[in-house]
Structure formats: structure tokens, C-alpha cells
N, C-alpha and C positions, 0 to 999 in steps of 0.2 A: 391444190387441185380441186378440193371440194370447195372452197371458198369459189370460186372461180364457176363452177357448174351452177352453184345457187345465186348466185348475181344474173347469170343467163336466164336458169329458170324463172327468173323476179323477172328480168327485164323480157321473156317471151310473157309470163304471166300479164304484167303492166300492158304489155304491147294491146293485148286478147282484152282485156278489160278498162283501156282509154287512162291511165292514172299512172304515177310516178313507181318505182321499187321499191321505194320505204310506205308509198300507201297501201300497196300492192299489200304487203306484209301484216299491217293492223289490219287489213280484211282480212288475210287470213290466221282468225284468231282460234280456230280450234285444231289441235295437234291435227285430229286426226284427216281435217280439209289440209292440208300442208303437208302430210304424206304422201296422200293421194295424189297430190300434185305432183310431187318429187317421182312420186313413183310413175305414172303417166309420163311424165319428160324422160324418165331413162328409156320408155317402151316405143319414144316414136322415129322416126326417121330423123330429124332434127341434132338428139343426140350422135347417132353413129355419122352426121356428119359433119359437127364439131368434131370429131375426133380425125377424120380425113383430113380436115383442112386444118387441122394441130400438127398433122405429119408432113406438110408443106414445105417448112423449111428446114426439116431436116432432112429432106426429100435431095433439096435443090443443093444443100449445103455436102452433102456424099456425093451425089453426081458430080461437081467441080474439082472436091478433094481428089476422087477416084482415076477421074481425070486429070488432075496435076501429078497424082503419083504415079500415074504410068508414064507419062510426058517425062518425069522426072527419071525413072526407072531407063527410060530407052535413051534420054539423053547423054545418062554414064555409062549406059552400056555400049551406044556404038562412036560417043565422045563428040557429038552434034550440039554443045549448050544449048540455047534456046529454042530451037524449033521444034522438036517434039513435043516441049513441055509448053509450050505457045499452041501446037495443033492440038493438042491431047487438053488442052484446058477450055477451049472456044468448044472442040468437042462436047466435053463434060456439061458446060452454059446449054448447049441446045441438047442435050439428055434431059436436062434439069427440066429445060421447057415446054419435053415431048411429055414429061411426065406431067408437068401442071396444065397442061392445055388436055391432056388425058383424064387428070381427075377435072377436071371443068366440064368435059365432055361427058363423062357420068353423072356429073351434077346436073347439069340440063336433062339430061333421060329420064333422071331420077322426079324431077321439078313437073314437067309432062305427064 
């Protein structure tokens, strides 16, 4: 995870200053310009939301589950095989994409 946050901050860094990730890095040759950085990226909007959009697919992937195991749940209990578990799944797909057209609509608020 930390490996992955510091590639980002290289590559917003790079982005900010015209130049590659690994050049990025030889400028910043003093410990303590490269904390400041790091610490600056945790405090901005940026990071919290890398982190939203980390919860995407496990977002979308519970919505469908949830919805297959109710589909599934109602199909043994009233002995209908597929179509509950068919409605309750197509169900769960557009939960999935109430919820991502939702965090997308806070992202634009957010952008503005």
C-alpha cells in the first residue's frame, strides 16, 4: 500500500514539475523536501480520493454478491430456481451502479 501511495505522489509530483518519477526523485535530494511532500499529499483532497475510488470495486462486487444471495436465498425458499436469483442479481448490477454514478457525482461537486 505504501509502495503504491509513493508512485502516486512521484507521479502527481512529476505531473506539477514537467519531468519523469525517477527524475522527480534526484530533485528531491533533501530528506527533509520529500517529507514535506509526502506530508502535503496526505493533507489534500487528492489523497481521500484515491481512497473513494479504491472502494469501487469492492463497492460494485458486494452489491451483486448481496444480490445473488438474496436471489438465491428466495429461490430455495419458495422453490422458483432461477428467477429470483436472475431478478435479485440484474437488481444488485444497478445498486452497484447507483452507487458508482453516486461517487462520481460527488467527484464532480467536489472538482467545482
Amino acid at each position: 500500500m505504501g509502495g503504491v501511495l509513493i508512485r502516486v505522489a512521484l507521479n502527481e509530483y512529476s505531473f506539477r514539475t514537467g519531468g519523469t518519477g525517477a527524475e522527480s526523485l534526484k530533485k528531491l535530494t533533501r530528506q527533509g523536501e520529500r517529507q514535506r511532500f509526502f506530508r502535503s499529499m496526505e493533507n489534500k483532497k487528492a489523497y481521500k480520493q484515491l481512497l473513494r475510488f479504491s472502494s469501487i470495486g469492492l463497492e460494485m462486487g458486494f452489491s451483486v454478491a448481496i444480490g445473488v444471495g438474496i436471489g438465491y436465498l428466495l429461490d430455495s425458499y419458495f422453490d422458483t430456481k432461477p428467477w429470483f436469483l436472475l431478478i435479485f442479481f440484474f437488481v444488485g448490477i444497478a445498486a452497484a451502479f447507483r452507487s458508482l454514478f453516486s461517487l462520481m457525482k460527488k467527484f464532480d461537486k467536489d472538482k467545482l
